[in-house]
Structures are given as C-alpha cells and as structure tokens.
N, C-alpha and C positions, 0 to 999 in steps of 0.2 A: 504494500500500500504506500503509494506515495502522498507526500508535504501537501499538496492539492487533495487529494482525495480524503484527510483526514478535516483539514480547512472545510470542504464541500460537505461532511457528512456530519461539520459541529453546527452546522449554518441552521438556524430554523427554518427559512425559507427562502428561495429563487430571489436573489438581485436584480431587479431592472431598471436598465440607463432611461431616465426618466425625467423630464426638464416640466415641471409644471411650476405657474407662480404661487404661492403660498405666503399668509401674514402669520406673524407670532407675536404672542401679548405674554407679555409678564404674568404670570398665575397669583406670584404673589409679590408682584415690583409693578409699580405704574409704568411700563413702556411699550413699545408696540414699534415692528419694522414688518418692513417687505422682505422676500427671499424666493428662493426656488429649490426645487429639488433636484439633485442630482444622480442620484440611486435610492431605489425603494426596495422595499419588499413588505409581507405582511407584519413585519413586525419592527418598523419602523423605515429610518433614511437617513440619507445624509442629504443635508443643506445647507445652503449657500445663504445668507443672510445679510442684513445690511447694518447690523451693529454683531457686534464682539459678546460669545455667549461662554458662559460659564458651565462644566461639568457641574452636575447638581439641582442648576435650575428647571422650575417646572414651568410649563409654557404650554400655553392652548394654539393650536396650530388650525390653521383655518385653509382648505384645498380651496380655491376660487373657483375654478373650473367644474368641479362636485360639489361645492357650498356645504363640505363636509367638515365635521370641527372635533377635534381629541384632544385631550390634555396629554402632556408628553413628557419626557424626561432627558434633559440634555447630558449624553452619555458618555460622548466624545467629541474632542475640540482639536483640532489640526493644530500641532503647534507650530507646524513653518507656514501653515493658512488660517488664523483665528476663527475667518468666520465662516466656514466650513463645518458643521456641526452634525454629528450623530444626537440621532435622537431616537429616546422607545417609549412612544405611545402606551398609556394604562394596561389599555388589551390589544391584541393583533386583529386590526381589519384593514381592510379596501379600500381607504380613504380617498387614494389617489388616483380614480379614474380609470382603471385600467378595464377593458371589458373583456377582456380572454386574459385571464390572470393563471400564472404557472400550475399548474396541478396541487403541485404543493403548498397553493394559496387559501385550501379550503379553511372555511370561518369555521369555528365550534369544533 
C-alpha cells in the first residue's frame, strides 16, 4: 500500500476542485467577508477568504449560489497563504451545489 493510498483511505470523503462564492460571519466576533471555495467535499473545504482566519474560530458560512448556510469550524490556516482556510462544518452535507456529488457523498 502506498503514501497515496493510505492518505485516500483516511479521507472521509471525494475532494472536489470547486470555485463557488461564499460569505463568512463571525459566530461569535462581529465581522463578516466574502470568499470562495476552492476544494470541497462532504465534510467540509478549503477557502479563500478576504480577511485572515484563525484555527479555532466558529463561523456560519453562507453558499450564494445554494443560499445554503452551516456553522463551521476553522480547522486549518495556510501558513505561507493566511487566508486560505480549512474549514468543518457541524455535520457533513451538500452545501455546495454540487448535483452529481461523488458516491461517497451520501448524507446520513
């Protein structure tokens, strides 16, 4: 078993290169930016954002395009890209539009 194949089988679920726009509000800080995503899957992303986020912070995430909204957990912070941020949603769903989503995208 190869370095790839142990990465691929800790993963919850399929990555997909995915550009939609996306707002984030402070959960529990007064502020609020625009962003986009740049990989998804069911159990959360990574995004591109337009202020500097913190590991830690909780943040409601709003899809524009789906008008779909999660509270989330900023999990990873690119530290040679600040604001590039992993994030995991409370629970794993579809927030992001996708209408033929990986197999391994089932909810529940």
């Amino acid at each position: 078993m190869t370095l790839t194949d142990v990465a691929r089988e800790s993963r919850r679920s399929t990555r997909v290169c995915l550009r939609v726009v996306v707002e984030a509000h402070g959960v529990n800080e007064p502020w609020s930016c625009e962003g986009e995503t740049c990989v998804v899957n069911l159990h959360g992303g990574l995004i591109l954002t337009a202020v500097t986020l913190r590991v830690g912070m909780k943040i409601s995430i709003h899809v524009l395009v789906t008008d779909k909204r999660a509270t989330a957990e900023v999990v990873y912070v690119d530290p040679s890209q600040p604001r590039h941020c992993g994030i995991k949603p409370e629970r794993p769903e579809n927030i992001w539009g996708l209408s033929s989503p990986p197999d391994d995208w089932r909810e529940g």
